[in-house]
C-alpha positions as semicolon CSV with decimal commas, in nm:
position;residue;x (nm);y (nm);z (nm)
1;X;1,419;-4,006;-6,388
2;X;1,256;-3,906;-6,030
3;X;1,429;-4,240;-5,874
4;X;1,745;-4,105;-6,014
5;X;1,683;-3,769;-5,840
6;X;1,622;-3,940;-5,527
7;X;1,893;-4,104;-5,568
8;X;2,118;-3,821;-5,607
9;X;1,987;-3,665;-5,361
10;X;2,019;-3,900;-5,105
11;X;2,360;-3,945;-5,244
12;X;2,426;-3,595;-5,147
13;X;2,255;-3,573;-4,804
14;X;2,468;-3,849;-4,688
15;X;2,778;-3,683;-4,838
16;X;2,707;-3,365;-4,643
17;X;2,669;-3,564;-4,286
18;X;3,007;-3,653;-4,372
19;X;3,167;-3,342;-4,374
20;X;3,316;-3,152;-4,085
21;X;3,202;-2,804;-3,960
22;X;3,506;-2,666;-4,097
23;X;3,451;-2,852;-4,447
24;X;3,091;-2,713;-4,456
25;X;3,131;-2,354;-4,399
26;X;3,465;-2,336;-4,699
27;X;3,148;-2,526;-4,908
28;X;2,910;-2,287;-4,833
29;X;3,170;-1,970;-4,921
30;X;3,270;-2,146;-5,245
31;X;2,939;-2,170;-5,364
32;X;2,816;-1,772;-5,252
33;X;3,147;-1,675;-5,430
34;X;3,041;-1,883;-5,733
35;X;2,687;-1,784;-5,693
36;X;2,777;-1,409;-5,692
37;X;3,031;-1,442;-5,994
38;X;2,785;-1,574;-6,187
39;X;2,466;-1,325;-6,101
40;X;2,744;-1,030;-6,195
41;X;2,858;-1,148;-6,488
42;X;2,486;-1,233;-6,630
43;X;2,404;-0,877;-6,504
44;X;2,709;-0,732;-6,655
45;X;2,589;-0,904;-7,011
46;X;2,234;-0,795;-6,981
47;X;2,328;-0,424;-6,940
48;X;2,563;-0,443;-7,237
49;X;2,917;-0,481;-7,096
50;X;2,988;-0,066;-7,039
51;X;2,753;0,181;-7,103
52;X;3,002;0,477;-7,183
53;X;2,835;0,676;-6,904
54;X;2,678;0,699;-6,584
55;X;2,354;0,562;-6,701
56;X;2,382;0,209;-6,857
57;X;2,111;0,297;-7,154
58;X;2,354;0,581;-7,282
59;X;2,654;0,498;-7,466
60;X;2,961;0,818;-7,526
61;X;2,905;1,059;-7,843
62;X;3,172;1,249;-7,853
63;X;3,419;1,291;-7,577
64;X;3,638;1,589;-7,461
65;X;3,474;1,853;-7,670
66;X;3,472;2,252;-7,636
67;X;3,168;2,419;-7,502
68;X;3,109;2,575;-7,840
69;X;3,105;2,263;-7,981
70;X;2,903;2,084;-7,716
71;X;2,672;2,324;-7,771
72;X;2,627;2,294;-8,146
73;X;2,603;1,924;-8,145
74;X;2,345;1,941;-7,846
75;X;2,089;2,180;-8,089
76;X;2,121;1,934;-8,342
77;X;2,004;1,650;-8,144
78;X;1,722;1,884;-8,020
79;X;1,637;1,891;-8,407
80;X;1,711;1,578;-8,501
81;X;1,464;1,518;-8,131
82;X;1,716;1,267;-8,012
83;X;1,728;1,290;-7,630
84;X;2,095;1,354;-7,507
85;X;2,330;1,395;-7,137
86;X;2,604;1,661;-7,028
87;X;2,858;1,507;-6,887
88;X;3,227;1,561;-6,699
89;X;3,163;1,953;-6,690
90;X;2,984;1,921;-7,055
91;X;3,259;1,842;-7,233
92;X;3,110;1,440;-7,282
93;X;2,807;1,374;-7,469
94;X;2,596;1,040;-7,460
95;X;2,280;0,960;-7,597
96;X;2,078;0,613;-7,605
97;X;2,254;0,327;-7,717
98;X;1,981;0,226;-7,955
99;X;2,071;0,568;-8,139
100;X;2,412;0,588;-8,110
101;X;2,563;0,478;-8,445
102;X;2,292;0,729;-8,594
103;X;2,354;1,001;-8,412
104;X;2,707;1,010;-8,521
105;X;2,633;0,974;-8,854
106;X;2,409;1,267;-8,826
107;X;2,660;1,466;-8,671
108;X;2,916;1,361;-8,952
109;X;2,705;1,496;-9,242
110;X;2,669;1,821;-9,014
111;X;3,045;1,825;-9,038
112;X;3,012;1,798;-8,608
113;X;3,194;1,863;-8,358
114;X;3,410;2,131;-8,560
115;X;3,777;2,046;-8,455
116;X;3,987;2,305;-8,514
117;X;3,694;2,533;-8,646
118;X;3,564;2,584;-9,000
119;X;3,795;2,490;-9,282
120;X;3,687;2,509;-9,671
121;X;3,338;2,388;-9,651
122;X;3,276;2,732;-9,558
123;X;3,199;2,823;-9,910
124;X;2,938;2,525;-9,961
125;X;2,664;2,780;-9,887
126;X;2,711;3,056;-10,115
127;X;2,537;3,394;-10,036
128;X;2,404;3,662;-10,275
129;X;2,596;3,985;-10,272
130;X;2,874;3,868;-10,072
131;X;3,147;4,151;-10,074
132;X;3,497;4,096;-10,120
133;X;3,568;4,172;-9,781
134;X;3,355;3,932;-9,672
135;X;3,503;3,671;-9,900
136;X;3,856;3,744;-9,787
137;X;3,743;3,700;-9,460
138;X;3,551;3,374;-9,503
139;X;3,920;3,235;-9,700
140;X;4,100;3,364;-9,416
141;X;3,905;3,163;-9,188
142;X;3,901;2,902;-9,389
143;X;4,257;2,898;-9,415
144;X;4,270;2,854;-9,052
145;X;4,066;2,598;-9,009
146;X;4,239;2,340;-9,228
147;X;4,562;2,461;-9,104
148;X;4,404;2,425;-8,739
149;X;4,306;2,040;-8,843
150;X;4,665;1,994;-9,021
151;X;4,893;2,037;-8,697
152;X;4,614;1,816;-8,481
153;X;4,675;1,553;-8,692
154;X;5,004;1,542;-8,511
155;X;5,018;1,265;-8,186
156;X;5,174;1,519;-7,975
157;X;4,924;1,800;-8,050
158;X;4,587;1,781;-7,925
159;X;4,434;2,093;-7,963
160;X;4,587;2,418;-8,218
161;X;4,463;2,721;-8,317
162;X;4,624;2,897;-8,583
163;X;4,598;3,311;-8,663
164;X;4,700;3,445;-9,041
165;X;4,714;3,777;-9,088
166;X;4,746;3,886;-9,500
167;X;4,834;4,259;-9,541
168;X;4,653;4,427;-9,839
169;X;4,854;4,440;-10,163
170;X;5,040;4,766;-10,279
171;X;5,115;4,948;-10,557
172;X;5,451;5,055;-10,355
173;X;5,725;4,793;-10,282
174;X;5,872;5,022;-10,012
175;X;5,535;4,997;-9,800
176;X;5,451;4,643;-9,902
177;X;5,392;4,458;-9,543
178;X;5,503;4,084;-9,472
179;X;5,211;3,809;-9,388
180;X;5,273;3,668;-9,017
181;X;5,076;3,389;-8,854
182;X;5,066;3,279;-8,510
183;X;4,974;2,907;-8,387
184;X;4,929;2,817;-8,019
185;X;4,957;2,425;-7,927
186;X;4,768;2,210;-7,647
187;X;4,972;1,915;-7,627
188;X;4,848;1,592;-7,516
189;X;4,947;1,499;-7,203
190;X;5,283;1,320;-7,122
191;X;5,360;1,436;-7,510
192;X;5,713;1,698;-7,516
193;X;5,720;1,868;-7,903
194;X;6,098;1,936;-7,975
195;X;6,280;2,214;-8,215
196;X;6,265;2,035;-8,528
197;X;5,869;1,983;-8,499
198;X;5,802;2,316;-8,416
199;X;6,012;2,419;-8,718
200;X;5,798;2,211;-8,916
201;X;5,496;2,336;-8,805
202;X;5,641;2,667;-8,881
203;X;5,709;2,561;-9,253
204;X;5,373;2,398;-9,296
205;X;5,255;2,745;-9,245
206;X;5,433;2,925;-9,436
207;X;5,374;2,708;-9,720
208;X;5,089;2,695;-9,689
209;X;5,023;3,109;-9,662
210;X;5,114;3,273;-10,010
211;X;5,346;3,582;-9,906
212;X;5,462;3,398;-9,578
213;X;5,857;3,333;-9,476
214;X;5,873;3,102;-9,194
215;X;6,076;3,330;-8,979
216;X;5,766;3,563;-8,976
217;X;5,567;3,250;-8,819
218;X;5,520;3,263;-8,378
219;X;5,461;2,952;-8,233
220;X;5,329;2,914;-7,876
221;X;5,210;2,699;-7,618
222;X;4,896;2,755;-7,385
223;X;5,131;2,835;-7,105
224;X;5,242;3,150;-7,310
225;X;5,580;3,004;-7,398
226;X;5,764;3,094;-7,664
227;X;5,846;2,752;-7,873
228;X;6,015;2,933;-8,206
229;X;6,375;3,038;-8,040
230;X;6,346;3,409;-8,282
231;X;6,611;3,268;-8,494
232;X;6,665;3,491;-8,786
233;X;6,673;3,219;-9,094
234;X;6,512;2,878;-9,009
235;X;6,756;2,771;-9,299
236;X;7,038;2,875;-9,131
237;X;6,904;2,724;-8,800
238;X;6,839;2,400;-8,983
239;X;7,216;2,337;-9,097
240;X;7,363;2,430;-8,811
241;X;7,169;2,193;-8,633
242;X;7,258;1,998;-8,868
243;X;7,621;2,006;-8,851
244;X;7,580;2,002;-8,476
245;X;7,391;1,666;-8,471
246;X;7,668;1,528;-8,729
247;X;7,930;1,623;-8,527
248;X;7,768;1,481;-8,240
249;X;7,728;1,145;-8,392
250;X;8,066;1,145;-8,478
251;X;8,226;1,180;-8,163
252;X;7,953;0,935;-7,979
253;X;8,056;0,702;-8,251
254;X;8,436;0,685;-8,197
255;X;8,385;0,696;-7,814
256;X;8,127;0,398;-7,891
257;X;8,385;0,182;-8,116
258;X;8,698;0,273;-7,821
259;X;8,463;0,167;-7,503
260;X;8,355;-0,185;-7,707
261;X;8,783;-0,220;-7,732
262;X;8,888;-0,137;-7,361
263;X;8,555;-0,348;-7,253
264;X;8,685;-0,662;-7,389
265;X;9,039;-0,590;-7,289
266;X;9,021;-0,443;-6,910
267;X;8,610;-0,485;-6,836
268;X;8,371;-0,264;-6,744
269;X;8,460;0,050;-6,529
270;X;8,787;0,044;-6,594
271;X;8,804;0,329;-6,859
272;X;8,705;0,720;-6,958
273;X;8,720;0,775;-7,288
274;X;8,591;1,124;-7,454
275;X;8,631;1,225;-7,815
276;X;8,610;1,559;-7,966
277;X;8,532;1,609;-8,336
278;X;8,633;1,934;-8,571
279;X;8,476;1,881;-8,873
280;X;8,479;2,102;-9,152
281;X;8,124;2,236;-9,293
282;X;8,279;2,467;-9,562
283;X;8,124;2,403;-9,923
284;X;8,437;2,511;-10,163
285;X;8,416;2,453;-10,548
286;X;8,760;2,499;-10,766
287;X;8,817;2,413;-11,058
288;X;9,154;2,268;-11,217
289;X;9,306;2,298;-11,561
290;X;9,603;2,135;-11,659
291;X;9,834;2,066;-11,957
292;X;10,046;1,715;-12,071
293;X;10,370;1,870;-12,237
294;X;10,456;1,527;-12,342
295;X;10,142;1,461;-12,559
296;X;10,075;1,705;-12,821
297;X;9,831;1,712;-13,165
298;X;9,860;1,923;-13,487
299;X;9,541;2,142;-13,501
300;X;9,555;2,336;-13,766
301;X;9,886;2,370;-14,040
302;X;9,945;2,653;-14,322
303;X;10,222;2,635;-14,594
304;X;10,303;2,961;-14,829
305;X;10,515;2,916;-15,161
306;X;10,630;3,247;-15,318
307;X;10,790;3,284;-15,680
308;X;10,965;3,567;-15,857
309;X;11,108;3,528;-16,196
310;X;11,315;3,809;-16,398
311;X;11,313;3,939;-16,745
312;X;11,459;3,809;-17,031
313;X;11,693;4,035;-17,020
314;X;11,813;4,000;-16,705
315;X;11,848;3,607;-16,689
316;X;11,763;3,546;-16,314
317;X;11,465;3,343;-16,119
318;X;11,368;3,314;-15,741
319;X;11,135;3,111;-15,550
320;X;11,047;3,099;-15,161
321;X;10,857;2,816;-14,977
322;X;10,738;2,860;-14,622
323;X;10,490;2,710;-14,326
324;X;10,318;2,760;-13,978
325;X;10,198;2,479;-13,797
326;X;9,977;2,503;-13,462
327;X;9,990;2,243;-13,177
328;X;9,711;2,198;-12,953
329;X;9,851;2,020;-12,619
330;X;9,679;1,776;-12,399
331;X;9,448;1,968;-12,154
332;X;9,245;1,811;-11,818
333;X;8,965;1,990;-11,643
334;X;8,791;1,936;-11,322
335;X;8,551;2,090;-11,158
336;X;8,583;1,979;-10,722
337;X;8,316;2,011;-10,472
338;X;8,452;1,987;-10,120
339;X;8,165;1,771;-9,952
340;X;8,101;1,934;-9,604
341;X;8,137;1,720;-9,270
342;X;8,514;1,605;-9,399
343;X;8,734;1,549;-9,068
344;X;8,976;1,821;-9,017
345;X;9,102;1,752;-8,623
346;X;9,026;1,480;-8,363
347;X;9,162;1,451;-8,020
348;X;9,099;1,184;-7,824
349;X;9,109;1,135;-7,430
350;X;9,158;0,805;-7,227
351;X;9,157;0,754;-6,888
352;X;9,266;0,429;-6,779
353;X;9,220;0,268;-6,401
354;X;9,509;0,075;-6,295
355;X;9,478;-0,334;-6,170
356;X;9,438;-0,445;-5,755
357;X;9,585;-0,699;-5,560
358;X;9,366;-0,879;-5,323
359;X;9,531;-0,907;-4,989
360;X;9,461;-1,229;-4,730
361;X;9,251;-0,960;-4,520
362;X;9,026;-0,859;-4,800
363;X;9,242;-0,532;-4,873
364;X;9,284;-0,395;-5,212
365;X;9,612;-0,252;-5,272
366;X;9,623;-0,040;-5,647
367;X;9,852;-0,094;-5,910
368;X;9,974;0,111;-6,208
369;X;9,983;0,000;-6,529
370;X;10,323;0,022;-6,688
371;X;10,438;0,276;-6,977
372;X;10,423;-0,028;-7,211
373;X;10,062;-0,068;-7,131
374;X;9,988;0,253;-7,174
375;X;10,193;0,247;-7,526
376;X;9,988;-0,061;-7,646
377;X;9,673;0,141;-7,541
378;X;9,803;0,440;-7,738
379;X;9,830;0,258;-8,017
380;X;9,506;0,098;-8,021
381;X;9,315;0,444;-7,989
382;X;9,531;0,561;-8,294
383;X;9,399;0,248;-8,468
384;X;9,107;0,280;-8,403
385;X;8,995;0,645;-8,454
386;X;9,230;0,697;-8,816
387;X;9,503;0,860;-8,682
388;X;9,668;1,100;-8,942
389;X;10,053;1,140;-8,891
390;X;10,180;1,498;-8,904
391;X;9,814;1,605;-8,900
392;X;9,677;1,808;-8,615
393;X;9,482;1,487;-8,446
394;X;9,603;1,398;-8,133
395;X;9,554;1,081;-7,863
396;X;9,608;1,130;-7,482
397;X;9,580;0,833;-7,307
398;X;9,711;0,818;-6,936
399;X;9,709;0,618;-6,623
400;X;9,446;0,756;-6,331
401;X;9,356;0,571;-5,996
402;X;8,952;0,562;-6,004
403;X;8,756;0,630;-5,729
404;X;8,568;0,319;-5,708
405;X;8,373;0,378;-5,353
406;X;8,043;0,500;-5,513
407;X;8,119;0,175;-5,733
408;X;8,146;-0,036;-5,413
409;X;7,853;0,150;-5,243
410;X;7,635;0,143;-5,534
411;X;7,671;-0,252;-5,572
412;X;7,607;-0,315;-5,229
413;X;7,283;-0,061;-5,288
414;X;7,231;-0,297;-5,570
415;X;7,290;-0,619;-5,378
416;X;7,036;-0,488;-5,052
417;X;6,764;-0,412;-5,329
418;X;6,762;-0,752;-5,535
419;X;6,746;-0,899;-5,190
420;X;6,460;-0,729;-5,135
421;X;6,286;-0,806;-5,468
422;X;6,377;-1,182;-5,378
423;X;6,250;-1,210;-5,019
424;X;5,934;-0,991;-5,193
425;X;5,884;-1,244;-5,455
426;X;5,961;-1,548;-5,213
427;X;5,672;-1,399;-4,991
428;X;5,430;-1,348;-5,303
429;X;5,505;-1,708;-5,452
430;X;5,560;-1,894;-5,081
431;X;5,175;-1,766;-5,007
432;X;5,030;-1,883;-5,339
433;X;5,214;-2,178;-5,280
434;X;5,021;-2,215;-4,900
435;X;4,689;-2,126;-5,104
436;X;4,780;-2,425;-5,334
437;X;4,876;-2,669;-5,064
438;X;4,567;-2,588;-4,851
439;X;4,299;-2,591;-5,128
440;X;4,512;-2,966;-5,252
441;X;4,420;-3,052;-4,882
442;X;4,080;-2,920;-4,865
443;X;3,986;-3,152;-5,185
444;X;4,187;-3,427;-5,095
445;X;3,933;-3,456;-4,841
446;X;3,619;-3,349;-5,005
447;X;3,763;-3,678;-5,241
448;X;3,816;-3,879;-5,002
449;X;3,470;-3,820;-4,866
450;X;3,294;-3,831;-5,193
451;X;3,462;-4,175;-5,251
452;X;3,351;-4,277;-4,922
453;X;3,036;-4,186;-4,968
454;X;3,002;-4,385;-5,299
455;X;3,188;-4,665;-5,162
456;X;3,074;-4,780;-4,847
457;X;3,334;-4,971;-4,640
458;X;3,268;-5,363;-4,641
459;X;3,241;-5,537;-4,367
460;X;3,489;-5,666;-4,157
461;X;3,390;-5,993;-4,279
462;X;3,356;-5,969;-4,609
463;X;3,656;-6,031;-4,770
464;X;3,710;-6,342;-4,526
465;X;3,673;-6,725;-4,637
466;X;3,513;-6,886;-4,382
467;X;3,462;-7,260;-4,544
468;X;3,781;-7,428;-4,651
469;X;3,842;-7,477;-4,981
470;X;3,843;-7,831;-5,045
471;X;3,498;-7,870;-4,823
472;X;3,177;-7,892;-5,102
473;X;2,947;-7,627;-5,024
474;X;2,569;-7,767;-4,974
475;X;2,338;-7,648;-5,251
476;X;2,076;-7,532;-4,985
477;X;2,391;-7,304;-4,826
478;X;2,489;-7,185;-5,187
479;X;2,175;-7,053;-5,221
480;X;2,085;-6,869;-4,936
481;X;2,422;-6,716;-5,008
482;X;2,366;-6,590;-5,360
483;X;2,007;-6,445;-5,218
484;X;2,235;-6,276;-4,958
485;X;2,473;-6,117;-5,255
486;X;2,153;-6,011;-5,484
487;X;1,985;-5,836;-5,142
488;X;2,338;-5,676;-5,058
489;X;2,318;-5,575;-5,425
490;X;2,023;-5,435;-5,468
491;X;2,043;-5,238;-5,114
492;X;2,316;-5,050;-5,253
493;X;2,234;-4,986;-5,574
494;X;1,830;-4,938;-5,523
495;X;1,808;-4,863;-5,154
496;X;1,463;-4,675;-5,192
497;X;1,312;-4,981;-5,340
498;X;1,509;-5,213;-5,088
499;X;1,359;-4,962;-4,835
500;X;0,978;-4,982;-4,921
501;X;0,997;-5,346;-4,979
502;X;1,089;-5,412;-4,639
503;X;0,833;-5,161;-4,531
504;X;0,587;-5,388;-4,680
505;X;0,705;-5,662;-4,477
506;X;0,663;-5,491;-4,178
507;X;0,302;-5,424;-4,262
508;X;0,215;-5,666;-4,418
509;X;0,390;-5,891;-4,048
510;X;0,212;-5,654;-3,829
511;X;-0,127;-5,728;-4,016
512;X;-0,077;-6,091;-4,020
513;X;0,001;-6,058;-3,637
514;X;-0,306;-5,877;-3,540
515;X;-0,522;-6,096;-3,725
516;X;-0,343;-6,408;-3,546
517;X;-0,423;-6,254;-3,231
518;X;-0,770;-6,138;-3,266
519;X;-0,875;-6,477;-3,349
520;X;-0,770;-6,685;-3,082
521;X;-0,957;-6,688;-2,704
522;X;-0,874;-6,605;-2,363
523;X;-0,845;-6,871;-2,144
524;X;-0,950;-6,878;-1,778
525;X;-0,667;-6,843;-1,546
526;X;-0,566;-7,167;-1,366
527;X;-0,633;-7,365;-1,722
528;X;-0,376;-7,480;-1,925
């Protein structure tokens, strides 16, 4: 395993001769890059990812409370001896991580933080010689509280506060007072609460208030702005909104089917078409009774026979026969409830832009479209919208030259801006694309080098023949050849042994050479 190291090693070393100044220093930024990603992330993991505040051992409690609240759950950490932080202004609490999931639990069996104040578990703790106006106070507030919680369970709401005020009962209907209530919102932020919620909000009250009408409801916002519009009947309010919005959808559907028809027929921009909608919202009932003289029945039939005889004496006799019979006659009733919304006028409005001719010089010269046009167009919109003949509908639709300049000014507006977003996204893309290129070049090198380095570059000569073919090769020349090969072998794949084996030589020569020389005698100069 260590002559691998040292292998690698050297490996490496001769790799890094190799590279260029330029080469070195990216090398060296890579790795601190690397280095540092990795130290932060391992830090990061060790601290727990996010602490939830400024400290990294405290994690978030509860977030975005009131001070009254903050200060409730604070004195039951000091109880519970739990160490705790104020944070952002007080209205963040955090406590150690280790005791987090505790804490809250804690806090949830202390019914804590108290959103929207106290609601029925006000009366868990009963007291001894509680008066009744204590006890209508305590259900008032109650009552408050649960409403208070009710309308923050709404998204757009984030904070309410709610105010019920319950006259005393009277003996005298003439005095008897009306229950109001009050509610002020905090909405969230971004969040818009429109008519129709607040109205609800008003009837959630009122239901929920025994004695409460939802007129008699205010609702507010923390700006001091009056959200219920003091409409007398919120009934009244609700159907004619009602009939507003269906009369609204009526219209914006006929304009919508008309537009899809002069779309596909002339294109876009080339009509105006408005609709206007009378319905009728009246609610009648009649009933209808009528009689079939053709058909009739035999309901009920009397017949009366009357006799009179004389006397003896005077020889005569007389009878009578007579009858009554009753017809009953076929008879339909109906009972009709006008349903409200039924169509009782439509007008419709079309404004149609003529064609243009395209002159050699780029000109456009404007053309009307003919009375036949505007006949078939006419009859389209009648088709289209149910006209009624001899009703009081009516369909205008006439021939008007646009002014198309905003048009032309607004697509060259258009044109300049995607031209814009192009050359921005040909800049963003064209320098990734340089980032790509360069880095592809940086380790085509670094490659190129590795496989250089790992490769060594024969010799000039090695790939040459020098003995022909057809010549036999000696035996004593074959095998000073395959030493050659095994020695070239082994020097690249074992160098370090290759190394100290020739370092042996050399000492082992050196030794050999000293001892050679020590032993041998000077001879006088002159003899041979």
């Amino acid at each position: 395993m260590s002559e691998y190291l040292k292998q690698l090693i050297i490996q490496l070393r001769t790799i890094w001769d190799k590279l260029n100044a330029t080469q070195k220093a990216i090398m060296i930024a890579t790795s601190a890059v690397v280095l540092a990603g990795m130290i932060t992330i391992i830090a990061w993991s060790a601290t727990g990812g996010s602490g939830g505040g400024s400290d990294s051992g405290y994690s978030t409690l509860f977030v975005n409370v009131e001070p009254e609240d903050a200060a409730k759950v604070t004195d039951a950490l000091k109880e519970m001896k739990v160490p705790y932080k104020l944070e952002n202004n007080g209205h963040q609490v955090t406590v150690p991580k280790e005791q987090l999931y505790e804490a809250r639990m804690q806090m949830a069996r202390l019914g804590l933080p108290q959103t929207g104040g106290q609601g029925y578990e006000i009366f868990d703790k009963l007291h001894l010689g509680m008066t009744d106006f204590v006890q209508n106070l305590n259900y008032r507030r109650a009552l408050e509280g649960e409403l208070s919680r009710t309308i923050e369970s709404l998204h757009e709401v984030d904070k309410a506060r709610v105010h019920v005020t319950i006259p005393k009962p009277s003996l005298f209907t003439e005095k008897k007072e009306e229950a109001t209530a009050s509610v002020i919102l905090k909405l969230r932020a971004g969040e818009e609460i429109d008519d129709r919620q607040v109205r609800g909000i008003a009837h959630l009250v009122a239901s929920s208030v025994e004695g409460l009408k939802a007129r008699q409801v205010t609702v507010l916002d923390i700006h001091g702005n009056m959200l219920t519009k003091g409409f007398a009947d919120n009934q009244l309010a609700e159907q004619t909104d009602h009939n507003q919005s269906l009369q609204n959808s009526v219209e914006h559907e006929l304009e919508r089917k008309l537009d899809d028809i002069f779309q596909g027929l002339l294109g876009p921009n080339k009509t105006r078409v408005k609709v206007s909608a009378e319905l009728d919202f009246d609610q009648v009932q009649k009933t209808v009774e009528s009689y079939d003289p053709n058909t009739k029945v035999i309901r009920s039939q009397q017949r009366d026979e009357n006799s009179l005889k004389g006397t003896p004496q005077a020889g005569s006799t007389e009878q009578k026969e007579g009858s009554i019979t009753n017809y009953e006659f076929d008879k339909t009733m109906a009972s009709i409830v006008s349903t409200p919304g039924a169509r009782k006028r439509i007008t419709v409005s079309v404004a149609v832009d003529g064609t243009y001719k395209i002159g050699t010089d780029g000109s456009r010269t404007y053309v009307p479209r003919t009375q036949e046009d505007l006949d078939k167009f006419t009859a389209l919109v009648k088709n289209a919208v149910g006209f009624k003949p001899g009703s009081k509908d009516e369909v205008f639709v006439t021939n008007v030259q646009f002014d198309n300049q905003f048009l032309v000014e607004e697509q060259e507006e258009m044109k300049k801006l995607e031209k814009k977003e192009w050359m921005e996204v040909g800049k963003k893309y064209g320098i990734l694309v340089l980032i790509l290129l360069f880095g592809l070049w940086f380790f085509r090198g670094l490659v190129k080098n590795l496989a250089s380095a790992m490769n060594p570059p024969m010799p000039k000569y090695a790939g040459l023949n020098l003995e022909p073919e057809d010549e036999k090769v000696p035996q004593n020349v074959q095998k000073q050849r395959d030493i050659l090969e095994r020695v070239e072998f082994m020097t690249r794949t074992e160098p370090i042994n290759i190394a100290n084996l020739i370092k042996t030589w050399l000492h082992e020569e050196k030794i050999r050479d000293n001892s050679s020389g020590g032993g041998k005698k000077k001879q006088p100069a002159g003899k041979d």
